[in-house]
VEXBA-724234 format. One record per residue (C-alpha): residue in three letters; x, y, z. Coordinates in nm, 2 decimals, always signed. Layout:
BEGIN
ALA,X,Y,Z
...
! end
This chain:
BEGIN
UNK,+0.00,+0.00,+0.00
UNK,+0.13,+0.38,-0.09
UNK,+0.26,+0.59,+0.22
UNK,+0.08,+0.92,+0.26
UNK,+0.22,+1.19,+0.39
UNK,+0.05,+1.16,+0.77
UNK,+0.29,+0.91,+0.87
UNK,+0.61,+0.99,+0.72
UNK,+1.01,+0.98,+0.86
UNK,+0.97,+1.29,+1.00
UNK,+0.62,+1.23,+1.16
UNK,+0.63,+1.50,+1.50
UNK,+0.98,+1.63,+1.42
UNK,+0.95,+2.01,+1.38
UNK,+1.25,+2.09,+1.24
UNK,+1.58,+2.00,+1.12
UNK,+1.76,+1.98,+1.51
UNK,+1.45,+1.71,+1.62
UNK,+1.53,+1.47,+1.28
UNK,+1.89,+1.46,+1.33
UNK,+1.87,+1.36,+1.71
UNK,+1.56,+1.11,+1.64
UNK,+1.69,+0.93,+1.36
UNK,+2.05,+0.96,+1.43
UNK,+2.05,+0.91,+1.80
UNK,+1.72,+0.80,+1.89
UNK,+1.56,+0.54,+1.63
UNK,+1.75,+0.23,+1.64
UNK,+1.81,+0.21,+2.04
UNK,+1.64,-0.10,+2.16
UNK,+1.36,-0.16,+2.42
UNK,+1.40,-0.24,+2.78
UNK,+0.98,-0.25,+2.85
UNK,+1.01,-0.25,+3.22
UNK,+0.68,-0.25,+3.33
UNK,+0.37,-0.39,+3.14
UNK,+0.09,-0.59,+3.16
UNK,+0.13,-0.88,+2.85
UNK,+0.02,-1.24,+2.90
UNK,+0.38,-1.44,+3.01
UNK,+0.17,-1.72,+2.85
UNK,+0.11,-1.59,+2.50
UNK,+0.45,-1.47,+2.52
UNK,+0.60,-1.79,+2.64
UNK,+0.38,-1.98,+2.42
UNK,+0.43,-1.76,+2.13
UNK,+0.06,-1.73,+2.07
UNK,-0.01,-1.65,+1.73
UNK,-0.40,-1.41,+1.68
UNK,-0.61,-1.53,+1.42
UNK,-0.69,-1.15,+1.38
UNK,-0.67,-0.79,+1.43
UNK,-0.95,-0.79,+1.66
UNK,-0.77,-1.02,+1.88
UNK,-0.46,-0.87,+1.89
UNK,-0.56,-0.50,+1.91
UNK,-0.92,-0.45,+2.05
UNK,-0.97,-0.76,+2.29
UNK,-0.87,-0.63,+2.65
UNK,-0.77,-0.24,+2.51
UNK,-0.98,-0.04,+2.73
UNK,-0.84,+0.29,+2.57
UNK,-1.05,+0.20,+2.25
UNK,-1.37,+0.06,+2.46
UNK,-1.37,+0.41,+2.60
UNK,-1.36,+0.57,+2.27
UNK,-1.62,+0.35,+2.15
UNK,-1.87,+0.43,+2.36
UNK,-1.81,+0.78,+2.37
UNK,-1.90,+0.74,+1.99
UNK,-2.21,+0.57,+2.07
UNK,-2.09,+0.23,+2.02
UNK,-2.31,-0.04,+2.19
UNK,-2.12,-0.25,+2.40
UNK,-2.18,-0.56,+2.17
UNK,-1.96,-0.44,+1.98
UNK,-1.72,-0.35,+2.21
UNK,-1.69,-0.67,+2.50
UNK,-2.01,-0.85,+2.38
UNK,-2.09,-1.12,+2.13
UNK,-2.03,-0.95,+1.83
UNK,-1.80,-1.11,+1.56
UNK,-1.42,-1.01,+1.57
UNK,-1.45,-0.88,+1.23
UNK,-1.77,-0.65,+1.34
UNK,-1.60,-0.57,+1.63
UNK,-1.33,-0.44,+1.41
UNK,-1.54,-0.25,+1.15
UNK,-1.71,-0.04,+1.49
UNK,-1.37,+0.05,+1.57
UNK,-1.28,+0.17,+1.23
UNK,-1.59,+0.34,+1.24
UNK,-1.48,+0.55,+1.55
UNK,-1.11,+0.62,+1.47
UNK,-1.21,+0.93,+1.25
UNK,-1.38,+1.03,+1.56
UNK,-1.04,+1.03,+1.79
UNK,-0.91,+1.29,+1.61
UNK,-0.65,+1.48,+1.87
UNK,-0.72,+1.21,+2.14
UNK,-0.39,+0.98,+2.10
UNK,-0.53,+0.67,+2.00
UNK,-0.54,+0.87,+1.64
UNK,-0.15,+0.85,+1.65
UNK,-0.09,+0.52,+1.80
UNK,-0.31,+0.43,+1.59
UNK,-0.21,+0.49,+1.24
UNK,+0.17,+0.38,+1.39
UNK,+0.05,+0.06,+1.52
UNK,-0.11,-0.03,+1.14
UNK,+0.24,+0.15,+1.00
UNK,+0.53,-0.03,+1.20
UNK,+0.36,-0.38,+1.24
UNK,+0.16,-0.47,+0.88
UNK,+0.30,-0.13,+0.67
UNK,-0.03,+0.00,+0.63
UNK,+0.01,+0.38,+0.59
UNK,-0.37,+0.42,+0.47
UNK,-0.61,+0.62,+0.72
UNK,-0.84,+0.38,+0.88
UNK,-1.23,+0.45,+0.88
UNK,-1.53,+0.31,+0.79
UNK,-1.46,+0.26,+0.37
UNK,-1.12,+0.04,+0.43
UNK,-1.20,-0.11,+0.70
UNK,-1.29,-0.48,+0.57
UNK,-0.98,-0.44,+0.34
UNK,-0.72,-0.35,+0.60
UNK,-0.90,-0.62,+0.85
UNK,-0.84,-0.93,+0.60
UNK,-0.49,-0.78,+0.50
UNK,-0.40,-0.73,+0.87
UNK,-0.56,-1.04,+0.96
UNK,-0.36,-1.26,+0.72
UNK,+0.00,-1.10,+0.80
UNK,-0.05,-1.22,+1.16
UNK,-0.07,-1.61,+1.03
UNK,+0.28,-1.56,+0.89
UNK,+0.59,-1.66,+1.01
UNK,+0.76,-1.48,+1.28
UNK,+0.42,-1.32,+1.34
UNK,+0.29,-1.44,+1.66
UNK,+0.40,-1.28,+1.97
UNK,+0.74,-1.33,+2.00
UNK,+0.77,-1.21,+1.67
UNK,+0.56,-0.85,+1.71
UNK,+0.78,-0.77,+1.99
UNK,+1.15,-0.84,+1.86
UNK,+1.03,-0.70,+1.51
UNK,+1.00,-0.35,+1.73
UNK,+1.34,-0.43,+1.89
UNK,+1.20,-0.51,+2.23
UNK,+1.52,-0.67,+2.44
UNK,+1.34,-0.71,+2.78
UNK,+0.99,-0.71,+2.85
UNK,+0.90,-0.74,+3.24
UNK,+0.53,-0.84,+3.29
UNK,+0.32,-0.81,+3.60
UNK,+0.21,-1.07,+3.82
UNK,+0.06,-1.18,+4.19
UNK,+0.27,-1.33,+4.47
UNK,+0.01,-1.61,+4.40
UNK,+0.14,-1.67,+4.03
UNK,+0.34,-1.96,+3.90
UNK,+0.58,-1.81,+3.71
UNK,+0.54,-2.16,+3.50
UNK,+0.59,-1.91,+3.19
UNK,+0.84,-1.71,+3.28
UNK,+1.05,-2.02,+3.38
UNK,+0.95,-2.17,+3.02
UNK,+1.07,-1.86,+2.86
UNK,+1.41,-1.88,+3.07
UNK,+1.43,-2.22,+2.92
UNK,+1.40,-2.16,+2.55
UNK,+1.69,-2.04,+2.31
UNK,+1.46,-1.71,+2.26
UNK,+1.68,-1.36,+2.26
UNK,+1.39,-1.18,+2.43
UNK,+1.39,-1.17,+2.78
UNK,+1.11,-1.19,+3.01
UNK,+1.12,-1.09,+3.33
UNK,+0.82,-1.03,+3.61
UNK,+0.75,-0.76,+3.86
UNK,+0.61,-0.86,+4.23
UNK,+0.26,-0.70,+4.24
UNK,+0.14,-0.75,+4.60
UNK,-0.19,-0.50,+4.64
UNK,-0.40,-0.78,+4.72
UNK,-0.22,-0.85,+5.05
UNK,-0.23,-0.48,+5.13
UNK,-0.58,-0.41,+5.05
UNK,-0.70,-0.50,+5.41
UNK,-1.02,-0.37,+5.32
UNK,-1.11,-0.54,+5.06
UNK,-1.43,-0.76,+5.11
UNK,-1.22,-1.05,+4.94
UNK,-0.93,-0.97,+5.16
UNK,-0.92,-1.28,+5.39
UNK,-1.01,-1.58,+5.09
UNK,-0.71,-1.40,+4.91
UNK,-0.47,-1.43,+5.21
UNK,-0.62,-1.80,+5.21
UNK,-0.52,-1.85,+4.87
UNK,-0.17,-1.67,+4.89
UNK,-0.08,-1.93,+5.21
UNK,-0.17,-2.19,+4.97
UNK,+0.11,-2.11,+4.75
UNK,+0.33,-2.20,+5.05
UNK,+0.15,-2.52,+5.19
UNK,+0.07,-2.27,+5.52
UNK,-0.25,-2.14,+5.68
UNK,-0.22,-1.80,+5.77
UNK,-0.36,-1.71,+6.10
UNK,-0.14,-1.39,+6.21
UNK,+0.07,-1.10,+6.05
UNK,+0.38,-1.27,+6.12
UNK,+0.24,-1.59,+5.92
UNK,+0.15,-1.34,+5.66
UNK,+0.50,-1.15,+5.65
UNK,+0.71,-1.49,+5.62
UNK,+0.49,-1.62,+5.34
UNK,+0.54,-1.27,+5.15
UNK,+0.95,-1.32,+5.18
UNK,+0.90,-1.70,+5.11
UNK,+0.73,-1.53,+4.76
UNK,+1.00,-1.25,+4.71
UNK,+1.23,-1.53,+4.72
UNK,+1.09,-1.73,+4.48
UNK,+1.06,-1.45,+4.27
UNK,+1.41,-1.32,+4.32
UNK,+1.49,-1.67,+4.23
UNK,+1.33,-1.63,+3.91
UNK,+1.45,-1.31,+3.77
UNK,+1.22,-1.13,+3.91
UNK,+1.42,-0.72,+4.02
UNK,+1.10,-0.53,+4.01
UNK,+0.83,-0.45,+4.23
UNK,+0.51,-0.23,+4.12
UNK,+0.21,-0.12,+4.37
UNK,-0.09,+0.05,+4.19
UNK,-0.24,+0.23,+4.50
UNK,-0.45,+0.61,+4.53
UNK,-0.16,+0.68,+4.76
UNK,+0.13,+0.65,+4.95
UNK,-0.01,+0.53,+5.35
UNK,+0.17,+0.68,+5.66
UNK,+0.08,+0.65,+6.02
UNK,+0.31,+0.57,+6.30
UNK,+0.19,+0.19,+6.46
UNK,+0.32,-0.05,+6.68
UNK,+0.36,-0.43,+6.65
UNK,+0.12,-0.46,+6.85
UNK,-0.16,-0.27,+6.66
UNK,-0.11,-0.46,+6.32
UNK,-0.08,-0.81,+6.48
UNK,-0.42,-0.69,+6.64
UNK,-0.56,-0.51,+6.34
UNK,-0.48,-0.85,+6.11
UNK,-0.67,-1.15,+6.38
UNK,-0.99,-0.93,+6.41
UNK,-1.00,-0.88,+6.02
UNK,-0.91,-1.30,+6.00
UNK,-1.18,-1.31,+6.24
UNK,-1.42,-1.12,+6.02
UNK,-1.45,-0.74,+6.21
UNK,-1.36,-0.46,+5.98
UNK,-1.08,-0.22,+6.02
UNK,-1.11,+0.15,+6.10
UNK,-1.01,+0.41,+5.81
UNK,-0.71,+0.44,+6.08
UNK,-0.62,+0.09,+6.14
UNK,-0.62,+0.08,+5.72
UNK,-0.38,+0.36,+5.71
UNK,-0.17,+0.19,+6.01
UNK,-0.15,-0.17,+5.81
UNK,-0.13,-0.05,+5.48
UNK,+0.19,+0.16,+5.67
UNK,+0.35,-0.15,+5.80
UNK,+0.34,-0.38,+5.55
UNK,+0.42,-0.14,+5.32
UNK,+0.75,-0.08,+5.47
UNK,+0.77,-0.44,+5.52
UNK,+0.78,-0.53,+5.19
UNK,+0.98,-0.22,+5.04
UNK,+1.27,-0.35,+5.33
UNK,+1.22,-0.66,+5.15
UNK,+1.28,-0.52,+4.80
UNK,+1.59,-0.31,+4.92
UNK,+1.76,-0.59,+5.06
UNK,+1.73,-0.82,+4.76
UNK,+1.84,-0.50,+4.53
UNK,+1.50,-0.43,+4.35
UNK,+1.34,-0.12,+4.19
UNK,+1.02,+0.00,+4.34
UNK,+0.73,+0.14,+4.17
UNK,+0.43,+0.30,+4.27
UNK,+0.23,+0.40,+4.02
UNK,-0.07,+0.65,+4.21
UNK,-0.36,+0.84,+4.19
UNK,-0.62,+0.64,+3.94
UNK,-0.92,+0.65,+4.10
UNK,-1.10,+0.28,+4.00
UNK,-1.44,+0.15,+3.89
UNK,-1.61,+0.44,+3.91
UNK,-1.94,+0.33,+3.71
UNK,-2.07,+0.03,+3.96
UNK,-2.30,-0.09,+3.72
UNK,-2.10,-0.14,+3.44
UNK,-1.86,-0.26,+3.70
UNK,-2.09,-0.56,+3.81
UNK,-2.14,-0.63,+3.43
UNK,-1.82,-0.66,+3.28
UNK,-1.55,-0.67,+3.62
UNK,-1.22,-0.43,+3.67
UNK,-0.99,-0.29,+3.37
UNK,-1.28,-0.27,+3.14
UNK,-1.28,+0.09,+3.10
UNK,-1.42,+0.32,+3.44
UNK,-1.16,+0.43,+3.56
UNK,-1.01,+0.82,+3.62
UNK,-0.80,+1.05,+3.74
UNK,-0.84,+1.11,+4.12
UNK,-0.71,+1.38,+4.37
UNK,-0.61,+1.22,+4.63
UNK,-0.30,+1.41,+4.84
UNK,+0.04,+1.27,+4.76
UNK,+0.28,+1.50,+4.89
UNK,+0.36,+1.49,+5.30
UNK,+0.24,+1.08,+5.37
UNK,+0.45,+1.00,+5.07
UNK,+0.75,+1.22,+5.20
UNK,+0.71,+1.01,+5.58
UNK,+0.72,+0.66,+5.40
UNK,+1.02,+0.76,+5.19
UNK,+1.21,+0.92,+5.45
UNK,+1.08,+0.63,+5.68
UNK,+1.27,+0.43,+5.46
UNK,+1.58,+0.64,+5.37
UNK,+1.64,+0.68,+5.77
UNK,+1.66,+0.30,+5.83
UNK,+1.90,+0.28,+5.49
UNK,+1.65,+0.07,+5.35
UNK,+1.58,+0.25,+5.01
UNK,+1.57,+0.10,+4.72
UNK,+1.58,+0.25,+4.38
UNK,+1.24,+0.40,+4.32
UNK,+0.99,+0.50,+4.07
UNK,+0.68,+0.71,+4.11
UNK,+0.43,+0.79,+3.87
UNK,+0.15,+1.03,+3.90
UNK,-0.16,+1.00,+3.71
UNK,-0.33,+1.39,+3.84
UNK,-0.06,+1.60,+3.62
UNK,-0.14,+1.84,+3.92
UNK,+0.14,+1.63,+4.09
UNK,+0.41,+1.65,+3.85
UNK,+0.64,+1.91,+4.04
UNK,+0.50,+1.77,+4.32
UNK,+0.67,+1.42,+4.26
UNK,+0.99,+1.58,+4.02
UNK,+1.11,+1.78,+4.34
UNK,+1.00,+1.45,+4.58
UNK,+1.24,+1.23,+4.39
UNK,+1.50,+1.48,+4.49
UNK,+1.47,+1.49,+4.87
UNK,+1.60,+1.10,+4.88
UNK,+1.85,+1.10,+4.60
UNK,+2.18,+1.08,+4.78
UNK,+2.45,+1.02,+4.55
UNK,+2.47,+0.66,+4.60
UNK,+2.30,+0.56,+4.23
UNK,+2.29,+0.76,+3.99
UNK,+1.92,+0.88,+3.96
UNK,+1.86,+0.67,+4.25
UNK,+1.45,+0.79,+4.26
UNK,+1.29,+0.84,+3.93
UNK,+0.97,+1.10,+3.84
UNK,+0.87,+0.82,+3.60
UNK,+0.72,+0.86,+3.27
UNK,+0.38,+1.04,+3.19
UNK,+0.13,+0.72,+3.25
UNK,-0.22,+0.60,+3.15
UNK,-0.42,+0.92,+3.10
UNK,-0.12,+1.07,+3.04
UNK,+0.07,+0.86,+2.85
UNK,+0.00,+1.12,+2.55
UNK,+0.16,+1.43,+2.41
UNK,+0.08,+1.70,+2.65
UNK,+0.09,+1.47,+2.97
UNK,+0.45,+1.31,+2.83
UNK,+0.57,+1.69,+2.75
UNK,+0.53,+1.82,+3.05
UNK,+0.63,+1.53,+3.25
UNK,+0.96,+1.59,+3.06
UNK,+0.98,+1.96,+3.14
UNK,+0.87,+1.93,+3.49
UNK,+1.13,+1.67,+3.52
UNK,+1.41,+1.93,+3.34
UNK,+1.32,+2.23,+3.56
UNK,+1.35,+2.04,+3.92
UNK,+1.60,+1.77,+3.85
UNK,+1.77,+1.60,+3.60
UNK,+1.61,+1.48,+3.27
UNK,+1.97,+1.36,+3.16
UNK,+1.95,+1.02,+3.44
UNK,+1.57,+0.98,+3.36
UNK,+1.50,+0.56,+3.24
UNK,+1.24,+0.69,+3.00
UNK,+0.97,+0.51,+2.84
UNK,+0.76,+0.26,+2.95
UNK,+0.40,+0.03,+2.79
UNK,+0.24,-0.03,+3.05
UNK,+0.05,-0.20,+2.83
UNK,-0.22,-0.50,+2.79
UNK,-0.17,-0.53,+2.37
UNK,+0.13,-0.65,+2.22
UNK,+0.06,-0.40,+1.92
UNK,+0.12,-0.10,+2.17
UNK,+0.53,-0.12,+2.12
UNK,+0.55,+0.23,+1.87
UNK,+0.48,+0.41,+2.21
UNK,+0.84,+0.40,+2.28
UNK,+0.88,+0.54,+1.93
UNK,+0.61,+0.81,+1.98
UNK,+0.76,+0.91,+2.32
UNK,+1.17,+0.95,+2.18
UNK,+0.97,+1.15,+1.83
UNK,+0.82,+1.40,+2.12
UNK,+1.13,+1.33,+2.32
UNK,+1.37,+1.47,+2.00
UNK,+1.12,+1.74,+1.92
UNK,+1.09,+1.92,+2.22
UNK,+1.50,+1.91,+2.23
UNK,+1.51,+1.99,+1.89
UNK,+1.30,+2.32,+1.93
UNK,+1.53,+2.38,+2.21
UNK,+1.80,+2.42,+1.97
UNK,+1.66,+2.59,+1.75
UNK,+1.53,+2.82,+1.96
UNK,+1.92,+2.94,+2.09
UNK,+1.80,+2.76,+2.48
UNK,+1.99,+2.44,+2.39
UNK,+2.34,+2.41,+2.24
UNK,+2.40,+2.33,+1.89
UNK,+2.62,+2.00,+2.02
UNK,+2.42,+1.73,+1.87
UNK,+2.67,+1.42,+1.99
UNK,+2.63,+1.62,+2.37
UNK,+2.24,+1.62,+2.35
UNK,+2.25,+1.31,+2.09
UNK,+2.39,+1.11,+2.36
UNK,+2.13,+1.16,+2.61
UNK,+1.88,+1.09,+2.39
UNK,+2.03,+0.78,+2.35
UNK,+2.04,+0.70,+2.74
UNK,+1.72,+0.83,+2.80
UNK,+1.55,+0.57,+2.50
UNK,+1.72,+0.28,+2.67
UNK,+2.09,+0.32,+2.82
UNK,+1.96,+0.46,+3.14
UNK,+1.70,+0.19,+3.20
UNK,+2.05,-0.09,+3.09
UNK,+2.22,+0.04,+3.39
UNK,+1.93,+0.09,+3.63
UNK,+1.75,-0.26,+3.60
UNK,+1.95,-0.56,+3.63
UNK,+1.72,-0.79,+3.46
! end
């Protein structure tokens, strides 16, 4: 098929500065996806989609969203409909996304994977479905394939404490040159709240042939997991939460706080902020001492519509942006941490962009020379894991500390079609340092800035993670 002129070489670069550092600096680096949310099975498996509609629409709640905001019905979108009608509605609603991301990724999703340069919309739409459709029964076209064909070098999915691994070990067994990896996602054993709380802490004890009847049973099964995970490959934590919990406790308040919720009684607002406190610092000492990065990626405020919640379960599309306060419980927990020397390497991500000098001058209260860029003001995420929301991410980062140590770029992803992100973030990435240039603020050393282009697409994140 002919390329048009929408996405060209040049697509995003302004000027002659922002071409030169993308394409000479930034273009070829490969991927180090550190956090995202892929199947290990497909991966491990190398699942090969017998269409599009698999492969890009199943499980994409950025899409559902967009969907129904154009009037969509939901069979179309999660219910019976056929994977080729499925895929016609959402051709029908990319003209519709104009200036809302998914326009870009897009038309660079159909460009990079299948080199289809055409606009999609409701006239090509059974065209570029069959033609799309057919490419992914190829060889080198199932999962493994999509992601080295982007230059993906490590991809680090998410799981429970409760998983297997059974993938991840299959992967670390096969002659592959992608490496999978796994981050430790334990919110389920923090969530004392949760109405499911105590048949999940029955199920995590499982995993270890153990009933868990106090905190301290709870606390050595969680470093029997971290162990286990440690053991295989796993150097990454990640905790979704609406914030960062402090209140000062004592021993004896969790051990209370954790037999009367066993026991069925429901904690106080308080006694949730104590636990979540405690075994939060419990597990980041945990992290520290086997060498891990943290993450904490906060603010989204969940399943917001209960209706359609009870209809179609979590990740499905009702979620936002909340404004919850980050800034002085986040500051205790750090510095709780930093006092005992018990800090890992850290990662925080903000999801209200109301936070982003709040978290770029947080990251440099606690880093003390030890690592270089020690705690990160990660990348713009979810909501704002767009143009504007990864811009000023950037430039917030630049004005308070240091965009030069920054790991860059993240999925954080569910579709294995989502890869051009990293490409969309280094275009915006080269662009905004291009204009720099041009614009007399930057110097005109292209190797200087060249070079930290090239550590911020993927030689920081090298040295950081030790995957």
């Amino acid at each position: 098929m002919p390329k048009p002129t929408f996405i060209h070489d040049d697509f995003l670069l302004q000027n002659d500065f922002a071409q030169q550092l993308y394409h000479d600096y930034a273009k070829d680096q490969p991927i180090i996806d550190y956090h995202c949310h892929l199947s290990p099975a497909d991966i491990a498996q190398d699942r090969v989609f017998n269409n599009i509609t698999e492969a890009w629409i199943h499980g994409d709640h950025y899409k559902w969203r967009a969907m129904r905001t154009a009037g969509i019905q939901e069979h179309f979108i999660t219910g019976e409909a056929s994977d080729k009608d499925k895929f016609l509605a959402w051709a029908k609603t990319v003209p519709q996304t104009l200036r809302n991301p998914l326009y870009h990724w897009t038309h660079l999703e159909l460009a990079r994977y299948f080199g289809i340069y055409e606009l999609l919309n409701e006239k090509n739409a059974s065209d570029i479905y069959e033609e799309v459709s057919r490419q992914l029964q190829q060889p080198k076209m199932g999962c493994r394939g999509l992601l080295t064909g982007m230059q993906v070098e490590v991809v680090c999915t998410t799981e429970d404490p409760t998983d297997t691994l059974e993938h991840h070990k299959a992967m670390a067994q096969s002659d592959s040159a992608l490496k999978m990896s796994t981050s430790f996602r334990p919110d389920k054993a923090i969530f004392i709240a949760n109405a499911d709380y105590n048949s999940y802490i029955d199920a995590l004890g499982a995993t270890e042939n153990t009933v868990i009847n106090s905190y301290t049973d709870l606390c050595d099964v969680l470093e029997k997991r971290l162990d286990f995970f440690h053991q295989n490959g796993c150097r990454v934590s990640d905790h979704g939460l609406e914030r960062i919990s402090y209140a000062e406790f004592t021993d004896a308040e969790i051990n209370a706080i954790f037999d009367r919720k066993r026991q069925g009684s429901e904690p106080t607002a308080e006694e949730v902020e104590k636990f979540h406190t405690a075994i939060q610092i419990f597990l980041s000492e945990g992290y520290h001492k086997r060498g891990w990065v943290q993450q904490f990626h906060l603010g989204a405020l969940r399943n917001n519509n209960q209706r359609m919640l009870s209809q179609l379960g979590p990740d499905t599309g009702w979620d936002s942006i909340g404004d919850f306060p980050q800034a002085q419980t986040l500051s205790k927990f750090l510095d709780r941490l930093d006092t005992n020397d018990t800090l890992c390497k850290t990662i925080l991500y903000n999801l209200n962009p109301g936070d982003n000098e709040v978290l770029a001058t947080m990251v440099g209260n606690f880093n003390d020379g030890s690592v270089r860029g020690k705690v990160q003001f990660g990348s713009g995420w979810w909501f704002l894991d767009q143009k504007d929301g990864m811009t000023k991410q950037m430039n917030a980062l630049s004005n308070m500390g240091l965009i030069s140590c920054f790991v860059g770029m993240l999925t954080d992803s569910r579709s294995f079609l989502s890869f051009p992100r990293h490409e969309y973030f280094r275009r915006l990435l080269c662009n905004l340092l291009g204009t720099e240039i041009q614009n007399g603020e930057l110097p005109q050393d292209l190797e200087l800035i060249g070079n930290m282009v090239k550590d911020i697409s993927y030689g920081n994140a090298k040295g950081y993670f030790s995957f």
